[in-house]
C-alpha positions as CSV (number, residue, x, y, z in Angstrom):
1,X,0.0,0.0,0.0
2,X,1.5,3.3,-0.4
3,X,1.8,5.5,1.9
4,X,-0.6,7.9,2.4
5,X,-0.6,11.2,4.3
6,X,-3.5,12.4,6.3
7,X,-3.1,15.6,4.3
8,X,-4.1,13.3,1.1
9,X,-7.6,13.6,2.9
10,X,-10.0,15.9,1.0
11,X,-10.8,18.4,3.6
12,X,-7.8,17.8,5.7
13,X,-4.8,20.0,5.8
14,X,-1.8,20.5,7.4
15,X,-3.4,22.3,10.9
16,X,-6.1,20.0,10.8
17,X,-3.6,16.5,10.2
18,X,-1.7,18.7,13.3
19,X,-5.0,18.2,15.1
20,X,-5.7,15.1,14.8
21,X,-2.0,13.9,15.3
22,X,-1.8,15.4,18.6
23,X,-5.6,13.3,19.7
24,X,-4.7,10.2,18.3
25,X,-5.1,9.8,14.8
26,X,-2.0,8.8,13.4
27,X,-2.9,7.4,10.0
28,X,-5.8,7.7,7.2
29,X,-6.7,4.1,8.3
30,X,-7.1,5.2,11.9
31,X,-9.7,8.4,10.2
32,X,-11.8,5.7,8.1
33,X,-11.8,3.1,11.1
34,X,-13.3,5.6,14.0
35,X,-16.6,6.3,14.3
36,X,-17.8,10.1,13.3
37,X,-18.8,10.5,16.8
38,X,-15.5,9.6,18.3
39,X,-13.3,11.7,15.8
40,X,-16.1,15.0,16.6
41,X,-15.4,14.4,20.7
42,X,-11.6,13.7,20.7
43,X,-11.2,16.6,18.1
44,X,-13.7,18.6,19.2
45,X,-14.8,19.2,15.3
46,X,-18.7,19.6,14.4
47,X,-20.0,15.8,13.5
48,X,-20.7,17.5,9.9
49,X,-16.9,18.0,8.8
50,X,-16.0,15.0,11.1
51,X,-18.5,13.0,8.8
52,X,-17.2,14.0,5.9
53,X,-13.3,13.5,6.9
54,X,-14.0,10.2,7.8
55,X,-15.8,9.3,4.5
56,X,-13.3,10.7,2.4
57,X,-10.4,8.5,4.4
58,X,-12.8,5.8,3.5
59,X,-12.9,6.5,0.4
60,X,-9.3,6.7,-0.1
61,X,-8.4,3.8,1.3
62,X,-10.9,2.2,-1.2
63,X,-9.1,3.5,-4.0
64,X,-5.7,2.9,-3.1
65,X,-6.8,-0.3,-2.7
66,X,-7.8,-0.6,-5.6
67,X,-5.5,1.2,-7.6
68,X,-2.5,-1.4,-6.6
69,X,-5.1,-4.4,-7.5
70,X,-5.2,-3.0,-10.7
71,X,-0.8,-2.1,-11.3
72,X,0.3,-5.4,-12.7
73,X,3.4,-6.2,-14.4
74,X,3.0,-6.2,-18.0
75,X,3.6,-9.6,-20.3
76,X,6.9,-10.4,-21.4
77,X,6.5,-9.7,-25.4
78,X,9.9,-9.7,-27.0
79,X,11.0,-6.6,-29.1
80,X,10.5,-8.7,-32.3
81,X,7.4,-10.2,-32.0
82,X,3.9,-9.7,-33.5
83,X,2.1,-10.2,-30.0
84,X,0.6,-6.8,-30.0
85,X,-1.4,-7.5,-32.7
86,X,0.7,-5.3,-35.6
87,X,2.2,-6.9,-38.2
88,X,6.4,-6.5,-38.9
89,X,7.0,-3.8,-42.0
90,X,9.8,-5.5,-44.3
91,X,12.8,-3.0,-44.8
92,X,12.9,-1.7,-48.2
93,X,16.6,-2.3,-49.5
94,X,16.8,-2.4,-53.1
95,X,16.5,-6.3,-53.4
96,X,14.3,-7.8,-56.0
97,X,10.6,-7.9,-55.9
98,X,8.5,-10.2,-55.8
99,X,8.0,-10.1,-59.7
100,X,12.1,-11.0,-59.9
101,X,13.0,-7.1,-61.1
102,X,14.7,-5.1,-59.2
103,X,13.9,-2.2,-57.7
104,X,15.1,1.7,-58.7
105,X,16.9,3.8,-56.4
């Protein structure tokens, strides 16, 4: 997981991730895990922004989640090969053509 600041928190800045520091709240897990009740008496915040700090650690935790579920290491293809779907373009060189003339310069 990577590491996330409380400060990644919509609505939380750096006085507020001061705040809730000092009372306990040490992580964005610790934000999404307590209650809105708990995080509005230890930080003395109104429920409504407490509420909506706490939803949006949720929320980010959800999508760093999901965001290394979905960074996976990409298949091997060598440099050569026709995996991804497009064909190789021949060099044009000045050999013969298929008709057996050769080609101007």
């Amino acid at each position: 997981m990577a590491d996330l600041k409380l400060t990644d928190i919509t609505g939380v800045g750096k006085i507020t991730a001061k705040k809730l520091v000092l009372r306990g709240f040490k992580t964005v897990q610790d934000i999404a895990e307590a209650g809105v009740a708990n995080i509005s008496v230890v930080t003395g915040f109104p429920t409504g922004r407490s509420e909506a700090i706490q939803k949006a650690a949720g929320m980010l935790l959800e999508q760093n989640i999901s965001d290394q579920r979905t960074i996976a290491s990409e298949p091997n293809i060598e440099p050569d090969s026709t995996q991804d779907g497009k064909k190789k373009k021949k060099k044009k060189d000045g050999k013969k053509k298929k008709d057996g003339k050769k080609k101007k310069k």
